[in-house]
N, C-alpha and C positions, 0 to 999 in steps of 0.2 A: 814860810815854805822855803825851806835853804834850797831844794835845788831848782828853782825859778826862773832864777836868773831876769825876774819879769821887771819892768818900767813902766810904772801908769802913764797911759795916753793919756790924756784933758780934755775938757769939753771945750775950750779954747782953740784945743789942735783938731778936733772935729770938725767945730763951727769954722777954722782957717779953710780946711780942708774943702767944707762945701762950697765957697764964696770963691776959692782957689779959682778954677775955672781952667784956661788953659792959658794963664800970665804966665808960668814957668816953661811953656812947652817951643821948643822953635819947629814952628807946622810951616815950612818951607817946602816946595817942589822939590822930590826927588826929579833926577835923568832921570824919562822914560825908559821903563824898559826893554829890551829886545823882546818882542814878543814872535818874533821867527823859531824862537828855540823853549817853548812854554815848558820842556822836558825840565832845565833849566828854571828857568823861572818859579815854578813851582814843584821843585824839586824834593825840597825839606817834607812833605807831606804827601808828594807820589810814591815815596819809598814807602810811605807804611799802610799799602795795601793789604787788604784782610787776609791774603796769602802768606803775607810775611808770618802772619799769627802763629801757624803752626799747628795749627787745628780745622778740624773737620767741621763744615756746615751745620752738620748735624750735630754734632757734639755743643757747636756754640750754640745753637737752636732750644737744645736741652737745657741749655747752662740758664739762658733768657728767660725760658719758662717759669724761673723762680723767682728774678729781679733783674732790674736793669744794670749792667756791667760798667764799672769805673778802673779804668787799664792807667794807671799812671805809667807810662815808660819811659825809664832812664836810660834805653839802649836804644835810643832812635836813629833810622837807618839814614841820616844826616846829620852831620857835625855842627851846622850850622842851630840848632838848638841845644837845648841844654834837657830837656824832659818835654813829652809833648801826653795829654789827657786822651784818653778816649773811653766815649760813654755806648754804650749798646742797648736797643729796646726791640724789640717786637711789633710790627706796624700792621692792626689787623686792614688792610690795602697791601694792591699790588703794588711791583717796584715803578710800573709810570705812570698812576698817581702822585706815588711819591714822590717819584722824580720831578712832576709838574709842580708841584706845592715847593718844592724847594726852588726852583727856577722862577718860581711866580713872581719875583722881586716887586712889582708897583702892585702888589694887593699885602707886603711885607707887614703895616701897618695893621693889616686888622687882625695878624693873629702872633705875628713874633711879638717877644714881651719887650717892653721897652721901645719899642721901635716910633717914632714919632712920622716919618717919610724914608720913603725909598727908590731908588729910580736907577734905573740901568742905560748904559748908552753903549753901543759895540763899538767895539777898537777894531779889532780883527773879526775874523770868518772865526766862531768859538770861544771867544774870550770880548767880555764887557768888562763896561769902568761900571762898579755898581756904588753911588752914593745915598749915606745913611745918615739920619740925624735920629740917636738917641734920645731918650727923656729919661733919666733917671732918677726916681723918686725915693729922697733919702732922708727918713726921720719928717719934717714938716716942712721939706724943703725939696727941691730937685736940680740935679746937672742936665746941661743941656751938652751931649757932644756929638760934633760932628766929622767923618771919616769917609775914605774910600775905599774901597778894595775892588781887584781883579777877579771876575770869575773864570773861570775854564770852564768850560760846561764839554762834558763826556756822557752824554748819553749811553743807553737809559741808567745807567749806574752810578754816574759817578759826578763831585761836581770840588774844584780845590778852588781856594781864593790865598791873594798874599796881599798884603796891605799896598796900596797909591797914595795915599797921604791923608794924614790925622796922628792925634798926638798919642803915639805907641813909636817905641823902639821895635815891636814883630808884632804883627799879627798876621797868623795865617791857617790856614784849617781843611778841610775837606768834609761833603756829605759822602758816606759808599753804599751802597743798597746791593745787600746780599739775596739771592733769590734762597727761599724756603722749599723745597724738594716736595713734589707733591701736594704742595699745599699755593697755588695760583694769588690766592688771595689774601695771602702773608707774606712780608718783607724782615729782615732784619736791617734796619737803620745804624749805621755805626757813623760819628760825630768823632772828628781827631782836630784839635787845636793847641794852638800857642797864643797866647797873648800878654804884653810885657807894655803897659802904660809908661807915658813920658815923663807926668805929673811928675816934682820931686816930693811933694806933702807926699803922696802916695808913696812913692819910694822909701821915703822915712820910714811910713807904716810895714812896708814889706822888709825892712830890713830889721825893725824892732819885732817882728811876728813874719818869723822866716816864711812859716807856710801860710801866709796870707793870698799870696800870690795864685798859690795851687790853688785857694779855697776860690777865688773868685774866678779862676778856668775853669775851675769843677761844677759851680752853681751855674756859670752861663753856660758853657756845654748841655747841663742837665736841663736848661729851659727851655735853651732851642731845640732841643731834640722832642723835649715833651710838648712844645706849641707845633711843629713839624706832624706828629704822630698825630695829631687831636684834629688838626686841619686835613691831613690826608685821611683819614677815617672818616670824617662828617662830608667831605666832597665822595669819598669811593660809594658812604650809603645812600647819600642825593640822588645820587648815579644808579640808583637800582642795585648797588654792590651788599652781598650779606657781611657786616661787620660782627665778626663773634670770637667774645674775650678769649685770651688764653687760659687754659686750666693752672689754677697754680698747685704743684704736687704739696700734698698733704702732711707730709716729713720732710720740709725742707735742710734740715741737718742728714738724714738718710739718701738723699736726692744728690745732693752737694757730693759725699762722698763718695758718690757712683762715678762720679764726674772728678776724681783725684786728678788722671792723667791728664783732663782738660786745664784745670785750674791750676796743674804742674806748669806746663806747656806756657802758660799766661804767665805766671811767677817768675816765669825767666828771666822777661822782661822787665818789671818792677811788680809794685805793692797792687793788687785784686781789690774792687772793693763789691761787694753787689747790695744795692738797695732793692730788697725783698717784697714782693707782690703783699705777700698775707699779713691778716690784722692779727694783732697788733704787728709792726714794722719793723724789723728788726735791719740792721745793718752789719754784713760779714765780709770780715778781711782776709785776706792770704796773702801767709808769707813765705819763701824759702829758706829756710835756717840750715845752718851746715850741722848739721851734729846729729845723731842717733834719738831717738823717740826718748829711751830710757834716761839718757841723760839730758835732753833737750825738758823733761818730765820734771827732774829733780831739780832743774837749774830756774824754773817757774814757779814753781809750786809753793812760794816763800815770795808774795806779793811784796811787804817791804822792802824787800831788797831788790826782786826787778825793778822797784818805781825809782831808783839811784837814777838808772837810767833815761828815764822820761820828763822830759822839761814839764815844768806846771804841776806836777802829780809829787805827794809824798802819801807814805801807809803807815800807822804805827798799832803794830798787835796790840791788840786786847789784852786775845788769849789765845793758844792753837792747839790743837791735839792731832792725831794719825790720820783722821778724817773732816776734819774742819778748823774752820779758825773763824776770829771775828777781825776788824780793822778797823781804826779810826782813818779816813782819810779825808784829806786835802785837794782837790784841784780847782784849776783854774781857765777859762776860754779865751785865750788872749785874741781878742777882738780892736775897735780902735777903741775900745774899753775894756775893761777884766771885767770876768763875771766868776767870780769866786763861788764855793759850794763846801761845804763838809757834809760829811755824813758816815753812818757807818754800815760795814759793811759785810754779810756773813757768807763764809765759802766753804765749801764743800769739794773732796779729794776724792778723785778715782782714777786710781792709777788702772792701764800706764798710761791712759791719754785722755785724761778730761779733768778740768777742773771749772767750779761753776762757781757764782756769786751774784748773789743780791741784796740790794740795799735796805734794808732795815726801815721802818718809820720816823717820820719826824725828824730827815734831815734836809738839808740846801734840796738837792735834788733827788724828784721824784721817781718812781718807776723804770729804776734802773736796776736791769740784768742783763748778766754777761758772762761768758764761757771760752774758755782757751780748749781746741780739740788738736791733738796730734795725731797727723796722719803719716805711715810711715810710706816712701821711698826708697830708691835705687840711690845709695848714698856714699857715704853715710848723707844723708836728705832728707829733713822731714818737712811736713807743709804743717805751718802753726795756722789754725784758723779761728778767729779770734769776733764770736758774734755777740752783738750788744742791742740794746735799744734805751731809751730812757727819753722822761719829758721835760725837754728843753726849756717850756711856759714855765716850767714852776721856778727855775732863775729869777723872776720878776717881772717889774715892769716896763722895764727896758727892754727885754729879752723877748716878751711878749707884744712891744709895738714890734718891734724889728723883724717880727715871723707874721707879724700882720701887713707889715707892708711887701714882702714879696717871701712867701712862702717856702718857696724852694729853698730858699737859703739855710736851712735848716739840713736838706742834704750836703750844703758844703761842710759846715760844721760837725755833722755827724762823722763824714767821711774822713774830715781833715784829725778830728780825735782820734779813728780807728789809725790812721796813718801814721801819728803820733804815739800813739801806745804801742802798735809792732812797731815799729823803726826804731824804739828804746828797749824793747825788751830783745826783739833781732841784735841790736848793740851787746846786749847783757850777756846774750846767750854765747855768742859767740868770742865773746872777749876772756881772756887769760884770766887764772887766777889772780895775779897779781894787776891786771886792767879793773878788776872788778873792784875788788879791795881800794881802786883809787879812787872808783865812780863812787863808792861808798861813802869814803871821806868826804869828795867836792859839796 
């Protein structure tokens, strides 16, 4: 696969990797901090209040009712980070339920994942030292880590923490509980973190698989949030409280597009991802492209040659015509293993904004379909939306212990591909003729 650029990790550097511990890490006292000026202190994640968003309650409410929300944003309203995640669900509970399940720190253990102990001790009037010993169970083995962090507790809404010591260069994050208008007994939950480990084996890994880093913000974002949601529901209906699902709209590509100027508004910020309520699951990204529908249309529509742009991925025609084509393709899951696949793969053209594809029989991977939809903007602007699903199990048996030890992780993976496919075709599209022609060569 020439444009790869990929380096097998070893089961060597795995197996270093578990046993690692935290030998490389200097878990020293920071100075306490001022905690007179919390504004301060947790500052990096008070800016990006759900106001900042730029969207309407309601509008994000609608947006939820299809799937859970993944905001990467590279425009965080502090410098002091580099990108911060945030994930959004639907919580059928009020916000102080909520609120209380997320504050509940020494009952942590029986429903956060990972969580081995937990225990809170106050510093000040509103702010705790909250101590946490992980267990993370990995392959046939598990890490034991242990950390601190500050809470701020803001009632009933809101609640940030910044790291006290444990081996992370940042961690820091916030709970915010948006009220639902009319509806008492639904929450929007929104999850915003950083988190940057000390390990260097780790670091190695994140530096050989850039987006490594984002996938393991992504997956535990997406746990906490879903053990937070599952806890506050089962206490609200204990309570006498009526827990009842959300409706998931029935055309979720027709739904999504109602909602352009919302998922505009969010694209400003970085790459959209939403993991979708309905069976089968499908996972949709948005993106902002600068170019016109017409030509953002023509500059896709010829998969070979987007996939120049996309680390791990190469295409080679079959065969094409005016309305479809077929492809052999290549990619790759750069994991702290590769999980390679071929297969092929046939598409179909409808200009001027959709092009669709799915995989054929009888290759690496199964049950994969996917669709580029352009939607046009106030521009030249168009929103590429780019929705997929496929079954990760049929990669093997590696692939399949690894989604049996902790499930989720299957959303990082999925997300961190969608993220990886626009972020190279966003490259493509936008790049010169003479840019392109070079990504060609590499």
């Amino acid at each position: 696969m020439s444009n790869s650029g990929k380096g097998r990790a070893t089961w060597t550097l795995i197996l270093a990797l578990l046993v690692a511990g935290s030998a490389n890490a200097d878990d020293t006292t920071p100075v306490p901090p001022n905690f007179d000026k919390p504004q301060e202190l947790f500052g990096a994640t008070l800016a990006e209040r759900f106001s900042n968003l730029s969207v309407e309650a309601s509008s994000l409410y609608h947006l939820l009712e299809a799937g859970d929300l993944i905001l990467v944003n590279y425009r965080p309203g502090s410098s002091s980070v580099p990108w911060l995640t945030t994930s959004g669900t639907i919580v059928n509970a009020p916000p102080e339920t909520v609120y209380q399940v997320i504050a509940d720190v020494a009952h942590y253990h029986e429903f956060m994942p990972q969580t081995a102990s937990a225990s809170a001790t106050p510093v000040v009037p509103g702010i705790d030292r909250v101590d946490l010993v992980l267990r993370i169970h990995v392959l046939l083995t598990s890490i034991t880590n242990a950390y601190s962090l500050y809470y701020y507790y803001q009632p009933p809404h809101r609640i940030d923490w910044t790291l006290a010591k444990g081996e992370f260069e940042a961690n820091i994050g916030a709970f915010e509980l948006v009220e639902v208008a009319g509806q008492p007994g639904r929450t929007m939950l929104l999850h915003t973190s950083y988190a940057l480990p000390r390990n260097r084996l780790l670091g190695s890994l994140f530096s050989r698989v850039p987006d490594l880093d984002l996938m393991v913000n992504l997956t535990t974002g997406t746990m906490m949030m879903e053990a937070v949601k599952k806890r506050a529901e089962t206490v609200y209906e204990k309570a006498g409280g009526s827990v009842t699902p959300v409706a998931v709209p029935a055309d979720i590509p027709a739904h999504l597009a109602r909602l352009a100027g919302t998922l505009d508004r969010l694209a400003r910020r970085g790459p959209v991802t939403l993991v979708e309520h309905a069976s089968p699951r499908f996972y949709t990204g948005v993106s902002r492209v600068s170019r016109d529908r017409a030509d953002l249309f023509d500059a896709i529509v010829h998969l070979d040659r987007t996939t120049a742009a996309v680390p791990f991925y190469t295409a080679k025609v079959l065969e094409i015509g005016d309305t479809a084509a077929r492809y052999e393709v290549e990619s790759t899951i750069p994991l702290m293993i590769d999980f390679d696949a071929e297969y092929t793969l046939a598409a179909t053209f409808a200009p001027p904004d959709r092009i669709g594809w799915a995989a054929e029989p009888g290759g690496d991977l199964e049950g994969l379909e996917a669709s580029w939809r352009l939607v046009e903007r106030p521009g030249p602007v168009t929103l590429l939306v780019y929705r997929s699903r496929s079954d990760l199990a049929s990669l093997g048996f590696t692939m399949r212990k690894l989604l049996d030890v902790e499930p989720l992780f299957e959303h990082g993976i999925h997300i961190s591909e969608i993220r990886r496919m626009m972020s190279g075709v966003k490259r493509w599209t936008e790049a010169t003729p003479e840019a392109r022609a070079k990504l060609e060569d590499e």
